[in-house]
Every structure is written in C-alpha cells, then in structure tokens.
C-alpha distance (Angstrom), angle and dihedral (degrees) to the residues before:
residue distance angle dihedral
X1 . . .
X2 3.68 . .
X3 3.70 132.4 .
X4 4.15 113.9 115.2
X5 3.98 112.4 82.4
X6 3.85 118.7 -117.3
X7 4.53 98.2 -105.8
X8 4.13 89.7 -131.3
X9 3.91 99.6 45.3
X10 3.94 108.6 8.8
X11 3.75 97.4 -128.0
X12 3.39 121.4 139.7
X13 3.94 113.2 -90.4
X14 3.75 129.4 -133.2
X15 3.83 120.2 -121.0
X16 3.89 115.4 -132.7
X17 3.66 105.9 -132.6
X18 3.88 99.0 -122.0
X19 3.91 129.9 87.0
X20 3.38 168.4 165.6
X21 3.59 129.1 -111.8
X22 3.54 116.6 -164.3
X23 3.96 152.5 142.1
X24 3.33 126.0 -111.9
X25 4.29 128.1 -147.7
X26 3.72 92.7 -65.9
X27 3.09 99.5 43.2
X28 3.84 102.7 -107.5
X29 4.38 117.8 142.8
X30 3.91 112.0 -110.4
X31 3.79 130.1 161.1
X32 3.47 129.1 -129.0
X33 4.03 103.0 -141.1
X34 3.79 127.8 176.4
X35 3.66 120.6 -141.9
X36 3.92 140.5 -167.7
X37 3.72 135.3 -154.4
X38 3.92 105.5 -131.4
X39 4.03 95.0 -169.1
X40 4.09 98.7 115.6
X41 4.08 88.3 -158.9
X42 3.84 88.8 57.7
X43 4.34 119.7 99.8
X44 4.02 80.1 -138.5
X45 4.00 91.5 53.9
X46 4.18 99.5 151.0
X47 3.85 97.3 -10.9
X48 3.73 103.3 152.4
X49 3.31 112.5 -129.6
X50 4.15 133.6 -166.8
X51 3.45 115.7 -140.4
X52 3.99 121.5 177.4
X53 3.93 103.9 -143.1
X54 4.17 111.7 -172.7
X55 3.82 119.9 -137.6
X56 3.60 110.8 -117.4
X57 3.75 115.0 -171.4
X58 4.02 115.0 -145.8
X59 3.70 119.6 -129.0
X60 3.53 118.7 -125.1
X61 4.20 129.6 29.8
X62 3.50 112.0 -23.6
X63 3.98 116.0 -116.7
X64 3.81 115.3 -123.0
X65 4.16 118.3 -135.9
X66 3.49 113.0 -134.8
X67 3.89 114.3 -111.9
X68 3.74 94.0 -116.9
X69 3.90 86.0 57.3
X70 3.50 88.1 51.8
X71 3.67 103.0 44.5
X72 3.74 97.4 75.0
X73 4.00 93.0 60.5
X74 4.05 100.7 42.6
X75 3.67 115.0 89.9
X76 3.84 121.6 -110.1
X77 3.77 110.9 -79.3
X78 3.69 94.0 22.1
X79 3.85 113.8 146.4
X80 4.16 104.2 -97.7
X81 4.22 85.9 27.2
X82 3.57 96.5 93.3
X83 4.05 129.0 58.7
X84 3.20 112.3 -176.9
X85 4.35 119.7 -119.2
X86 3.53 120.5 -107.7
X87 4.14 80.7 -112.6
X88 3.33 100.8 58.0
X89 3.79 120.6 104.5
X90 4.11 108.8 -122.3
C-alpha cells in the first residue's frame, strides 16, 4: 500500500503492515497507520511516520478485486494465497 508522498522528497511512502483501529470524538472508525519513505537518497529515508487515515464508506454496491489482484498484497499462507498445483494430492 502506497499512495501519500514522503514530505522531504515526494515519493510515494510504504505502509508498515501493523495498526491501530480506532474512533475518533464523533464516533467515526479511522486507523492509525505508520508509514516509511523507501527512497535511500531521501533525508527522510525509513523515518516512521504516523498518519491518521479516516474510513470513508462508499455509497452504492461495493466493487469486488479480483483474487489475482489481491494475491500480491496478502501475506504467505494467508487463506485465498495458496492454490493448490495440479500435482498435489487433495
């Protein structure tokens, strides 16, 4: 997961996979996430850094990822992660 540029070098930074999920004063979910610029040349170069991200739910039907989308981001071992060879005995 990617997506918020590092402050020093605007790259995009890495999220630590590790949390907090929380409510804030009204009540609404958020996450407390920590995040990490990966560019070596940068004066931020694996500064952790907390960001507070809100959960915003979309209206309408939600759209389903396909699994090979998803495969690349779930740990290994993770339920859904493993398919099973032709050569394998089931």
């Amino acid at each position: 997961m990617a997506g918020l540029p590092c402050a020093a070098c605007q790259d995009e930074t890495v999220v630590i996979p590790s949390g907090v999920i929380l409510e804030d004063a009204e009540g609404a979910v958020a996450y407390r996430r920590y995040r990490v610029c990966v560019n070596p040349r940068c004066e931020q170069y694996r500064v952790r850094r907390e960001t507070l991200e809100q959960y915003l739910p979309a209206p309408g039907e939600p759209t389903l990822v396909d699994t090979q989308q998803l495969r690349q981001y779930l740990p290994p071992g993770a339920p859904g992660n493993d398919c099973p060879s032709l050569f394998d005995n089931l």
